[in-house]
NUVEX-671039 format. One record per residue (C-alpha): x, y, z. Coordinates in steps of 0.5 Angstrom, whole numbers, plus 2048, in hexadecimal, padded with zeros to 3 digits. Each point is the difference from the previous one (the first is absolute). Example, Ala and Ser with C-alpha at 12.3 -4.5 7.8 and 13.67 -1.06 7.14 Angstrom:
2
8197F7810/8028077FE/
! end
This chain:
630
8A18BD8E4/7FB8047FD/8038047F9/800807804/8047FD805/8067FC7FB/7FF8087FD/801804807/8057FA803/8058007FA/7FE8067FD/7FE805806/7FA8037FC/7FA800802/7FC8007F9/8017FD7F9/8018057FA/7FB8017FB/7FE7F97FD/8057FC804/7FB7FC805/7FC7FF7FA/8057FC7FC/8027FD806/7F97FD801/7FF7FE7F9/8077FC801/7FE7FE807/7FA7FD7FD/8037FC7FA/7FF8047FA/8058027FB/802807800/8028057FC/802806804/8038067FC/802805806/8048067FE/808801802/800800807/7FA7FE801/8027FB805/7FF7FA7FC/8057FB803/7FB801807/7FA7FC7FB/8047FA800/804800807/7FA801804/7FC7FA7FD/8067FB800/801802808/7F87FF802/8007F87FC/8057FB801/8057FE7FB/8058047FB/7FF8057FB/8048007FB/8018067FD/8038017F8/8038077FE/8058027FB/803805805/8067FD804/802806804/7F8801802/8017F9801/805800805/7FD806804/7F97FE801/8047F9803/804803804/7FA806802/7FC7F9802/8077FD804/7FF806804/7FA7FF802/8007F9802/7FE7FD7FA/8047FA7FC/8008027F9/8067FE7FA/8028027FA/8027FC7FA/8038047FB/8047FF7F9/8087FF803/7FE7FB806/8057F9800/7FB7F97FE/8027FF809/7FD807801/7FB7FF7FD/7FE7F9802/802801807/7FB807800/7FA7FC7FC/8017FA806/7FF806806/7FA8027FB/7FD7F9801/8027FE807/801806804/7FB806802/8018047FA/7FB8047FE/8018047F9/8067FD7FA/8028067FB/8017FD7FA/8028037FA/7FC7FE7FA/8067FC7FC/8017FB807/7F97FE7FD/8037FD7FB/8057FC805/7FD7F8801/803800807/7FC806801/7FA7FD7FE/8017F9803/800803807/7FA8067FF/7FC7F97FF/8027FF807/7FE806804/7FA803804/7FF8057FB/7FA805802/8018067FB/8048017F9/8018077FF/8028037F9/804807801/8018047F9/7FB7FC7FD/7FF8037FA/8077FD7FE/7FC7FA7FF/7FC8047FA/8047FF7F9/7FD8077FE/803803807/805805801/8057FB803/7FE7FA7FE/8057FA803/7FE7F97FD/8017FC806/7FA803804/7FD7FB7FB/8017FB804/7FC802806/7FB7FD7FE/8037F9800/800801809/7F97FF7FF/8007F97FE/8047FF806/7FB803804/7F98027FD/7FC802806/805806802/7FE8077FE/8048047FB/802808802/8028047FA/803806802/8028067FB/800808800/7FE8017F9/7FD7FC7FB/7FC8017F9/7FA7FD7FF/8027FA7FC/8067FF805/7FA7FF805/7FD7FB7FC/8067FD7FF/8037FF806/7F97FC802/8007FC7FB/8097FD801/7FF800806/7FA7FC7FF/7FB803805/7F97FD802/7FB804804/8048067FF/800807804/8028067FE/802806803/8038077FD/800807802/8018057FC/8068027FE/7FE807800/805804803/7FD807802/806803805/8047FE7FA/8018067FA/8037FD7FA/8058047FB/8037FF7FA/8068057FE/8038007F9/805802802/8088007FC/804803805/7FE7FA805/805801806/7FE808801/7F87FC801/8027FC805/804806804/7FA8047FF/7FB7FB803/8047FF806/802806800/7F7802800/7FE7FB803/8027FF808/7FF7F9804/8047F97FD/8007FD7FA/8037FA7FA/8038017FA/7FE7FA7FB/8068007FB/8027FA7FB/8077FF802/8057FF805/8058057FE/7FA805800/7FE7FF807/807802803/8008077FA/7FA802803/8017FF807/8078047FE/7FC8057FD/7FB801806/806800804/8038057FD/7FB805800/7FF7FF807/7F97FB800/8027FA805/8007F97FB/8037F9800/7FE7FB7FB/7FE7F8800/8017FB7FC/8007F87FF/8088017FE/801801808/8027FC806/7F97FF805/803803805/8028067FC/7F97FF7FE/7FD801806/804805802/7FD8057FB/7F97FE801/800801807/8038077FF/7FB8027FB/7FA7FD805/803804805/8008067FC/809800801/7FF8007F8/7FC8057FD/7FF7FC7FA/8017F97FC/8038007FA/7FF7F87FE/7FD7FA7FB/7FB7FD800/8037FB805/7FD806805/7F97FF803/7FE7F9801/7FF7FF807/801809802/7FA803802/803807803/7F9804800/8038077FF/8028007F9/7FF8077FD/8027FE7F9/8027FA7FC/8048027FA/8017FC7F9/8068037FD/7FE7FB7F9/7FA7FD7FE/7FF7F9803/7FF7F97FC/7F8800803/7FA804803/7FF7FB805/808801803/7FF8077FE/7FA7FF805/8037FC806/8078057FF/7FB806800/7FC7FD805/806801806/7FE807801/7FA803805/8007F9803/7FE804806/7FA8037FC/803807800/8018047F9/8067FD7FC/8028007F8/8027FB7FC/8048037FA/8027FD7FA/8058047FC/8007FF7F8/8038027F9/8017FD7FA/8067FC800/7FD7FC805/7FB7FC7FA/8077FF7FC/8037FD807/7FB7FB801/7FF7FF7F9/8077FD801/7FE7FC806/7FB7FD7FE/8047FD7FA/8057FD804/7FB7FE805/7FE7FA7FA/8067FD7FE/7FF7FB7FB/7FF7F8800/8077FF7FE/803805805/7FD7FC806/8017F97FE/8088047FF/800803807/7FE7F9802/8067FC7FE/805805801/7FD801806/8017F8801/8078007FD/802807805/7FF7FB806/8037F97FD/7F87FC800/8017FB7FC/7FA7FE7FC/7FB7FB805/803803806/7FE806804/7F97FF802/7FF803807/806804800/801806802/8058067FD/803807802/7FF8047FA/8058077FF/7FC8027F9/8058057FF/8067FA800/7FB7FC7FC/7FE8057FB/8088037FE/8017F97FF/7FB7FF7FB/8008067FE/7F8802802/7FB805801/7FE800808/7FA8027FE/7FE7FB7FB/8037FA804/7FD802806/7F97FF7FC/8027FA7FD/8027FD808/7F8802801/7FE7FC7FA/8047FA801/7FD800807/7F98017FD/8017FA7FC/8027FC807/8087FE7FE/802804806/7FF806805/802806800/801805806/803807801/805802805/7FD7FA806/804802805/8007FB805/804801808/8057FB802/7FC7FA803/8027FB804/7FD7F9803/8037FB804/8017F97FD/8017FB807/7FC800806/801803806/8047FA804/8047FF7FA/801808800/8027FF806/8057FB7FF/8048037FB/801806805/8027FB805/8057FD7FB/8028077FC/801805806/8038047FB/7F98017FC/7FC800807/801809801/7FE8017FA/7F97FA7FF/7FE803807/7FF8077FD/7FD7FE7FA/7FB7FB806/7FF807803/7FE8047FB/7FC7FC7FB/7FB7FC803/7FB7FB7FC/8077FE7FB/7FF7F9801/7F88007FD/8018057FA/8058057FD/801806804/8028077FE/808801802/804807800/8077FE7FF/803807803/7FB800807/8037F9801/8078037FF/7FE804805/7FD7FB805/8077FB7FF/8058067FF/8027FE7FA/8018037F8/7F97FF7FB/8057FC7FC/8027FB806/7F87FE801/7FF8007F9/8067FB800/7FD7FC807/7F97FF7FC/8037FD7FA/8057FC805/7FA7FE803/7FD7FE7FA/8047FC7FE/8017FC807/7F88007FE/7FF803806/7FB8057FD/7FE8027F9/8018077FF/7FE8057FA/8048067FF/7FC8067FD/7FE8017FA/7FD8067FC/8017FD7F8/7FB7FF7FB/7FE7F97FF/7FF7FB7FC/7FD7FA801/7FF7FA7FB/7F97FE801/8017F97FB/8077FE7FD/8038037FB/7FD7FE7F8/8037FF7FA/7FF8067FB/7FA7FC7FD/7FD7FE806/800808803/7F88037FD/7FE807801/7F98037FF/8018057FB/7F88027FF/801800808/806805800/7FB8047FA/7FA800805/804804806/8048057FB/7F88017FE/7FE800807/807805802/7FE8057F9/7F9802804/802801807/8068057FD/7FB8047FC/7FC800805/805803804/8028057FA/7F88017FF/800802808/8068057FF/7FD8047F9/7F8800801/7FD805804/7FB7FD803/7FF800808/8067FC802/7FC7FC806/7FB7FE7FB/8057FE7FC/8037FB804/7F97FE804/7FD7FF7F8/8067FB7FF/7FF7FC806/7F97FF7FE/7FC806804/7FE8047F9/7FA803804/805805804/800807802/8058057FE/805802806/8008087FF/8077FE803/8057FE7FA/8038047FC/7FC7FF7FA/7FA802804/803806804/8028037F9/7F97FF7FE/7FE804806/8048067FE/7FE8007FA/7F8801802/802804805/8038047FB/7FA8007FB/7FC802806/804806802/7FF8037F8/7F87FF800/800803807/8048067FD/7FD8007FA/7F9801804/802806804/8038047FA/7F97FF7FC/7FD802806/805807801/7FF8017F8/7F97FF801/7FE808802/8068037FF/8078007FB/806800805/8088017FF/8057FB801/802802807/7F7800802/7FF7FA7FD/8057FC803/7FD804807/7FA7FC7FF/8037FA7FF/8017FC807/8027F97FF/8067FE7FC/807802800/8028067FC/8027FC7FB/7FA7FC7FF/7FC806800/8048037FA/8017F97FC/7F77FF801/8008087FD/8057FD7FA/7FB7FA7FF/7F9805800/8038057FB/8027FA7FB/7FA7FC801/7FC8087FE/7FC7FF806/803807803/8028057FC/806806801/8018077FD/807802802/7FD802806/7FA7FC803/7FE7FA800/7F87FE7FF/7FC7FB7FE/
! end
């Protein structure tokens, strides 16, 4: 099939979006690309078309497993063979998925970017038809990025298994230096780059400095119709300011990782289909949504970086219709980020701390633990030991950088099932197990493909199907596990930990402090790009566009700096009009108040007088207590 036809086949369209069919073409004929594509700009279609129109398996590497999890089951719907291995996955899930990679028809792998660092997971890729590697959120692959994640460095290392594959680099915002450095660690040769602009003309950009904050995000919901989001820091504000909006009679609900997927999913099925007026969410929200009547995108804080300002931001007016992005500011919010950023930095000896009671907190013994994975309740964690979350969260992201083990945020992960005998010796234990053989037959009927991979199971639909309690088939499945009937793997929705080599003696355990130095420079400048963007009064659009490398951009005419400029011409234009028709009327004759005012037709009463004020103060007309002249 031609590329317009993968495209109106699995996509029903009839045209690429701009700049789509370009990078397809570059990719297609073998060039490294760099595409920078704004949010919802379709990026996911510059990969998935050209891996359909070549034989193999393209292999796609991205940091966000919810995205991840729903571009596989999109390309499942469709017909098309795709799996995701993410942090949580047993070694037999992983192997048994790597396996179906290497001998079945599938034709894309998701990989989250710590797998990389799995030997197994590279031993097997050397052994795939591998058309494509596909990078998305490339620009965590840049030390100088926004989000930067030490494991992307090893990307590079899958070319050494197949040097003639190209390399797509996806990301929706980048600097100048970003774009540099994601070709060079991905170490690109005969390289394209694509970027649009990332002018967005429908969007106009506000900043209010604002104390009384939850009356501003009543007043502009209450200003503005259409739906919206609401950025906050917090998972207790999100609940809040749903409430507030509730309360005031503004349809609201809110969204964070902390709840269920099926809770998730509710909600942002509610607020797509405009049940739900507004979300209040984390920056858990977004990724993968593109709903295009976005009428205003809320900030209730200052973000950590223009460029997730950019991406939030950029939800809104997807539909090319007017929208705002507001972003709401006061004082305290420099002495709050000044907080942050300290305890985002712990020092050398509270990491390599954290490293060992986080050892002694699972009983890993020195020289053990390499490849384990672990639950995490960083609240029990922390009491224990009595330390910041915040501070722990960040040395977690340290000790991850330095490779002695992974860290991932709420992985939630469905139960999953694979049955461990052929289908003869299946057979036979039903035969034997009259018992089990009612129970085995649902699980036949409802699950199909569980004898070559792990399936997703639902506990409570089985309840139903067999006519028994969630707690009975839960029970059946581990009994069954234990005959080594099955492998079953109930949900889990922790963090995790994972142990990426075995743990080291103190001595052993070495921390890059110049490293830890260079990201607390690289943090610094993005927060004082972002407080320098709320307290400037230049163009907002130019702001932004400039930090993103456009320096040459036009101003807006539609944000707020812009529009306040406007006024303020406009006002200087009314005097000057005004001022010309009063030297005009005094010119022949001297006239009363109530004459002079007659004279003048533009301009409110109030102008009129004030512009009267300011020619008797600068001497350029003259009163004798009863007339007015030049």
């Amino acid at each position: 099939m031609t590329i317009q036809e993968i495209l109106k086949t699995y996509w029903n369209h009839d045209t690429f979006r701009p700049m789509q069919e370009d990078i397809i073409q570059s990719v297609l004929l073998g060039y490294d690309t760099l595409a920078l594509l704004p949010t919802g700009g379709g990026k996911s279609v510059c990969f998935q078309v050209p891996a359909l129109a070549k034989d193999g398996i393209c292999i796609v590497v991205s940091p966000l497993i919810a995205l991840m999890k729903d571009q596989v089951e999109n390309l499942t719907e469709k017909g098309i063979l795709a799996i995701a291995i993410t942090a949580g996955m047993s070694k037999r899930e992983v192997d048994v998925a790597l396996d179906a990679c290497v001998y079945n028809d599938v034709k894309f792998l998701y990989l989250s970017p710590e797998r990389l660092l799995s030997e197994l997971v590279q031993e097997r890729i050397k052994y795939m038809r591998v058309n494509l590697f596909a990078v998305d959120e490339a620009h965590c692959i840049s030390q100088w990025g926004y989000d930067f994640r030490p494991a992307y460095l090893h990307i590079a290392d899958l070319r050494k298994l197949h040097p003639d594959v190209p390399v797509l680099a996806l990301t929706a915002t980048a600097t100048a230096e970003v774009k540099i450095d994601i070709q060079e660690k991905l170490l690109f040769k005969n390289a394209k780059v694509f970027q649009k602009s990332f002018e967005r003309k429908n969007i106009s950009y506000v900043v209010q400095h604002e104390e009384n904050k939850f009356r501003k995000l009543l007043d502009v919901a209450k200003g503005v119709k259409g739906t919206g989001i609401v950025y906050v820091r917090s998972r207790r504000e999100c609940a809040e300011i749903a409430k507030l909006y509730n309360d005031n009679n503004i349809k609201a609900d809110y969204y964070h990782a902390g709840l269920t997927p099926d809770e998730r999913s509710k909600k942002q099925e509610s607020w797509k289909g405009n049940a739900t007026r507004i979300m209040v969410a984390t920056n858990a929200f977004g990724m993968g949504i593109d709903k295009p009547g976005v009428r205003f995108v809320i900030h209730k804080d200052p973000p950590e970086s223009l460029e997730a300002y950019y991406q939030e931001a950029g939800r809104g007016g997807r539909d090319e219709q007017k929208a705002y992005a507001v972003l709401l500011y006061n004082n305290a919010d420099h002495a709050r980020q000044e907080k942050i950023f300290e305890l985002s930095f712990p020092s050398v000896d509270e990491i390599k701390l954290v490293y060992h009671q986080l050892s002694n907190y699972y009983s890993v013994a020195y020289g053990a633990g390499g490849g384990v994975s672990y639950d995490l309740d960083l609240g029990a964690f922390c009491s224990k030991y009595q330390l910041d979350v915040i501070r722990t969260l960040n040395a977690l992201k340290f000790l991850e950088q330095s490779e002695y083990l992974s860290f991932s945020e709420s992985v939630f992960l469905p139960s999953r099932f694979r049955f461990e005998i052929q289908h003869d010796q299946l057979y036979n234990f039903q035969i034997q197990n009259a018992g089990w053989d009612a129970f085995i037959k649902t699980l036949l009927r409802s699950y199909g493909g569980a004898f070559e991979s792990y399936v997703r199971i639902k506990e409570f639909d089985v309840a139903c199907r067999a006519n028994m309690s969630v707690q009975q088939v839960i029970e059946g499945l581990k009994q069954l596990q234990e005959y080594g009937v099955i492998n079953y793997l109930p949900q889990n929705d922790q963090p995790q930990v994972t142990y990426l080599r075995s743990r080291l003696q103190p001595k052993d355990l070495y921390i890059d402090k110049a490293y830890i130095e260079q990201r607390k420079a690289t943090y610094r400048k993005k927060i004082e790009s972002v407080f320098g963007y709320c307290t400037r009064r230049q163009c907002r659009s130019q702001q932004l566009l400039g930090y993103f490398g456009e320096t040459a951009a036009e101003k807006c005419g539609v944000c707020d700096v812009c529009l306040e400029e406007k006024r303020r011409q406009s006002a200087v234009d009314v005097v000057d009009d005004i001022t010309n028709e009063i030297v005009q009327s005094l010119t022949t004759e001297s006239l009363d108040i109530n004459e002079l005012m007659e004279t003048i037709r533009i301009g409110t009463e109030k102008e009129r007088l004030d512009t009267i004020r300011l020619l008797l103060d600068a001497g350029k007309i003259k009163f004798n207590n009863e007339r007015y002249y030049l």
